[in-house]
TORKOL-4160 file (C-alpha; in steps of 0.2 Angstrom, whole numbers, padded with zeros to 4 digits, m for minus):
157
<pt num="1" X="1403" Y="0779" Z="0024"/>
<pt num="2" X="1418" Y="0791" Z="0021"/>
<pt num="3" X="1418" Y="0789" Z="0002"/>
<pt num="4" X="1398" Y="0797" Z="0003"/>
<pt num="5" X="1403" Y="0809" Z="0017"/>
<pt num="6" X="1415" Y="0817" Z="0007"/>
<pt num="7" X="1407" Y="0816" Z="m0010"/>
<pt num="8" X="1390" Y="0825" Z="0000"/>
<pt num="9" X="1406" Y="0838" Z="0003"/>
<pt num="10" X="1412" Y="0841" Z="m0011"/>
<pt num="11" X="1393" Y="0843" Z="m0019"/>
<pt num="12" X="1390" Y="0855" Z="m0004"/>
<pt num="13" X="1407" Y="0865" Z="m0008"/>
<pt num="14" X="1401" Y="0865" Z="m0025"/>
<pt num="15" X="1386" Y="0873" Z="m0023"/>
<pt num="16" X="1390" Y="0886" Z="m0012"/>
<pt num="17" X="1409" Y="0890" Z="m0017"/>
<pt num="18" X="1407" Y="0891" Z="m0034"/>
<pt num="19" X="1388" Y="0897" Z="m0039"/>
<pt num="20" X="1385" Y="0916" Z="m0042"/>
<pt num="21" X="1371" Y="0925" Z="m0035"/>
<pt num="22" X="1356" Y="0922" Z="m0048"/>
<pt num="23" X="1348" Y="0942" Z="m0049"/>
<pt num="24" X="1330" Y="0945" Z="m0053"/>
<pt num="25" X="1327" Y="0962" Z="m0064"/>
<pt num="26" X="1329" Y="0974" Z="m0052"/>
<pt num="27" X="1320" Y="0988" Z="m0049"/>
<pt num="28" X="1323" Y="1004" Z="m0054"/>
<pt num="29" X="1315" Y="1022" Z="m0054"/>
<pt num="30" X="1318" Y="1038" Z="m0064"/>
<pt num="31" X="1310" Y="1053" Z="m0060"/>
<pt num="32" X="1308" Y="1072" Z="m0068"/>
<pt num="33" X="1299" Y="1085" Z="m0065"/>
<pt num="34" X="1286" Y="1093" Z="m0075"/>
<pt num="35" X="1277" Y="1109" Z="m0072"/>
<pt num="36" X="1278" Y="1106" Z="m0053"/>
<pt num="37" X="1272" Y="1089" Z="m0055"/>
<pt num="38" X="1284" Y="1075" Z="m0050"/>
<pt num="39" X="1281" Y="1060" Z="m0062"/>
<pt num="40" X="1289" Y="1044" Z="m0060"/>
<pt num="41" X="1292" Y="1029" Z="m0070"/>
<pt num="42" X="1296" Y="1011" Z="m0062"/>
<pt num="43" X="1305" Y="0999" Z="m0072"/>
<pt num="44" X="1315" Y="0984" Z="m0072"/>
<pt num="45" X="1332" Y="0981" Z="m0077"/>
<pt num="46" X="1329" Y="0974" Z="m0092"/>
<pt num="47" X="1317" Y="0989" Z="m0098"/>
<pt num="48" X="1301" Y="0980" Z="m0094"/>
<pt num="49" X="1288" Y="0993" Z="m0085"/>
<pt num="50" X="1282" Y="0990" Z="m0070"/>
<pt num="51" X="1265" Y="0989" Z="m0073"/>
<pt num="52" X="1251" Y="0991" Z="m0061"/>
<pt num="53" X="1263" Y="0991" Z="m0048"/>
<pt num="54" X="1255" Y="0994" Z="m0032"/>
<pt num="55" X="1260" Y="1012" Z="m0025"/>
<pt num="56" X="1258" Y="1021" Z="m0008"/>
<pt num="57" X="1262" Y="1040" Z="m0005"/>
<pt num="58" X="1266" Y="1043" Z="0013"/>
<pt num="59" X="1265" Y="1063" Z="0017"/>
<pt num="60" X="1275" Y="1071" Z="0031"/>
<pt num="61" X="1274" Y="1062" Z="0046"/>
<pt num="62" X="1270" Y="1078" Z="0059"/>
<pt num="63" X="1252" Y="1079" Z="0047"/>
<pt num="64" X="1236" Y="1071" Z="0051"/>
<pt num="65" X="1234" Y="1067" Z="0033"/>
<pt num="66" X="1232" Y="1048" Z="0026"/>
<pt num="67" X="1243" Y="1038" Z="0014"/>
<pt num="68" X="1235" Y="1036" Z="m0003"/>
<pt num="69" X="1237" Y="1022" Z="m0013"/>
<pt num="70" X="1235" Y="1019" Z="m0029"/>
<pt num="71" X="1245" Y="1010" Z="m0042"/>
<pt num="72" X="1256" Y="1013" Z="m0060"/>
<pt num="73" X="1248" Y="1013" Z="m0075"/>
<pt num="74" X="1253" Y="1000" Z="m0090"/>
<pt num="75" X="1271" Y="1011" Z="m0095"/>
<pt num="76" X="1274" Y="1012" Z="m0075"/>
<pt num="77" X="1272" Y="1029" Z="m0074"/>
<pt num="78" X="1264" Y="1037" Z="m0057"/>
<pt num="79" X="1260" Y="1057" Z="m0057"/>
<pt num="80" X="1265" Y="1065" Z="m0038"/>
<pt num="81" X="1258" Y="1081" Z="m0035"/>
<pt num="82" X="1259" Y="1085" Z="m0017"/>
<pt num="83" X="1249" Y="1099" Z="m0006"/>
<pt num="84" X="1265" Y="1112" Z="m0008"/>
<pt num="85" X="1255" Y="1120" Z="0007"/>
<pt num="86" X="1261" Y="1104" Z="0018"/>
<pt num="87" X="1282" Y="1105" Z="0021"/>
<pt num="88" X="1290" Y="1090" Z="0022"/>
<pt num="89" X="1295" Y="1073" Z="0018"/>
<pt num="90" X="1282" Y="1066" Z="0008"/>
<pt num="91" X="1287" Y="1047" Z="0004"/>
<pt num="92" X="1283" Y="1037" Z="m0011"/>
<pt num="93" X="1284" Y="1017" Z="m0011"/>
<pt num="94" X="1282" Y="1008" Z="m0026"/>
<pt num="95" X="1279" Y="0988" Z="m0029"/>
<pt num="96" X="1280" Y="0976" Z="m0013"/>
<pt num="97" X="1292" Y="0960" Z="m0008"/>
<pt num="98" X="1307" Y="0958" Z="m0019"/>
<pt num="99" X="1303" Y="0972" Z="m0031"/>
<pt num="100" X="1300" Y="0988" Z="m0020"/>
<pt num="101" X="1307" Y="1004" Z="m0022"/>
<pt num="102" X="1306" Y="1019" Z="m0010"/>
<pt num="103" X="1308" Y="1037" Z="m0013"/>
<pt num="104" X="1310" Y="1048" Z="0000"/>
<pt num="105" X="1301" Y="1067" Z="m0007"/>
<pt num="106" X="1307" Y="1084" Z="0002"/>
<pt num="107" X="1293" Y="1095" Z="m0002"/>
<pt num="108" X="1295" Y="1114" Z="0002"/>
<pt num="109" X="1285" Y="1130" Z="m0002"/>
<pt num="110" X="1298" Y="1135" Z="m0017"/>
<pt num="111" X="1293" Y="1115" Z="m0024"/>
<pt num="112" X="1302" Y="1099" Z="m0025"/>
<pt num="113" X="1321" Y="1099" Z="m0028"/>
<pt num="114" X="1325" Y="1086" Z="m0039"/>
<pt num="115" X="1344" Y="1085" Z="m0032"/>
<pt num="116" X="1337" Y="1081" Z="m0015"/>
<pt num="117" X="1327" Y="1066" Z="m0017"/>
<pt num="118" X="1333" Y="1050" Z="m0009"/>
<pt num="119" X="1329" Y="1033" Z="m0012"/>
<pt num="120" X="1329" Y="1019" Z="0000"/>
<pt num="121" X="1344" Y="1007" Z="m0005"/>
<pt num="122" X="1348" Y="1010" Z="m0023"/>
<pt num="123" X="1363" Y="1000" Z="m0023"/>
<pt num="124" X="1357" Y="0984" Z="m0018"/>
<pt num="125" X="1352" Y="0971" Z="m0028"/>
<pt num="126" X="1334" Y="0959" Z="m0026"/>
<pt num="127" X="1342" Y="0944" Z="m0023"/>
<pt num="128" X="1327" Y="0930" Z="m0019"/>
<pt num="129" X="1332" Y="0923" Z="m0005"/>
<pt num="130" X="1348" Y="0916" Z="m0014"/>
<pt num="131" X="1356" Y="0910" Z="0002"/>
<pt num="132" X="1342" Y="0902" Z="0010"/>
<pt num="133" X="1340" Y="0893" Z="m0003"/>
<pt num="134" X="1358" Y="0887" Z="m0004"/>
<pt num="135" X="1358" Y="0881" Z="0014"/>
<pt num="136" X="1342" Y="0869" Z="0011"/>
<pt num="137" X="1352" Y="0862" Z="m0004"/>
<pt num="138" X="1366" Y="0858" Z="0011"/>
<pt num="139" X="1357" Y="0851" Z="0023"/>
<pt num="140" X="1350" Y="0838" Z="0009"/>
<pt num="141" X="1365" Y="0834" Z="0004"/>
<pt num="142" X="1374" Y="0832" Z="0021"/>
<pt num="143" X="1356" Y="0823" Z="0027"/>
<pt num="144" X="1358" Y="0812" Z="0011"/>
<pt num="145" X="1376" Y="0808" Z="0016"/>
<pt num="146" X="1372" Y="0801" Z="0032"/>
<pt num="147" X="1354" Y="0791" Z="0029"/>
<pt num="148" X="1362" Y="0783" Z="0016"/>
<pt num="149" X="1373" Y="0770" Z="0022"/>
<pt num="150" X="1360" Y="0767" Z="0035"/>
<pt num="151" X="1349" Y="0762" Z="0021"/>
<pt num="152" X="1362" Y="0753" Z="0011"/>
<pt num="153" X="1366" Y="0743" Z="0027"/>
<pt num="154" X="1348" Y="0736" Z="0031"/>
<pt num="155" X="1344" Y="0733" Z="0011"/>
<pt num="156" X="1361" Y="0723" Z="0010"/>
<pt num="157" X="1356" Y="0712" Z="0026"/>
C-alpha cells in the first residue's frame, strides 16, 4: 500500500513539477494602414495564415448600428473601412476559442491612428487547457494508487 502510494506521488510530481506548458501557435495580428483603409492580417506563430477565420466588426457601442460578420480570406487578410461619419470605438474580433484575437479601433473624423489601436491581451499565450488536463492525469494516478491494492487483495484471496 505505501510502496504504490508513493510511486502514484512521485508520477503525480512528475507530471506536474517538471512538464512545461505545451503552447499552440499563437495567434498573432498585424495591421497597416492604407489609403484610409485598415487591413489586417491574422496569422499564427509559425507564419501559417489564418485562413477563413471567422471575423466580427463591432462598431461604437452608443450606435444603433449591427456587427458585421464576415471572415479572412486564404492569406488572412480582412479589409476595415469604417463609416469615418460614426466616432468611436469600432472593435474587430478575429477567430474563436483558443485562437481569438481582438482589436480595439479608435475611429475619429481625422481617421484611424495606428498608435492608438489596442488589442485585447497580446501577451498571453493560448495554452489549451494545460492545467486541466494535468489535474485529470492526478486524480488517475492518485485513484489508481488507492483501487489497486483493493484489487490485488481480492485477486490474491
Amino acid at each position: 500500500m505505501i510502496k504504490s502510494f508513493c510511486l502514484a506521488i512521485l508520477c503525480c510530481f512528475t507530471l506536474l513539477g517538471f512538464a512545461t506548458p505545451a503552447l499552440a501557435h499563437s495567434l498573432q495580428t498585424n495591421f497597416h494602414l492604407r489609403d484610409n483603409i485598415l487591413e489586417l492580417q491574422a496569422s499564427f506563430s509559425n507564419g501559417e495564415a489564418f485562413a477563413n477565420a471567422p471575423v466580427i466588426i463591432y462598431p461604437p457601442s452608443d450606435t444603433n448600428l449591427a456587427p458585421i460578420e464576415t471572415q479572412t480570406d486564404a492569406q488572412g487578410l480582412i479589409q476595415f473601412e469604417p463609416d469615418y461619419s460614426v466616432a468611436g470605438d469600432w472593435g474587430v474580433e478575429i477567430g474563436e476559442e483558443n485562437h481569438w484575437d481582438f482589436l480595439t479601433i479608435p475611429v475619429g473624423e481625422q481617421g484611424i491612428n495606428l498608435d492608438t489601436i489596442s488589442q485585447h491581451h497580446p501577451e498571453t499565450p493560448h495554452r489549451h487547457h494545460y492545467m486541466a488536463q494535468q489535474i485529470v492525469v492526478f486524480l488517475l494516478v492518485l485513484g489508481l494508487a488507492f483501487v489497486s491494492p483493493i484489487f490485488n487483495r481480492r485477486l490474491f484471496q
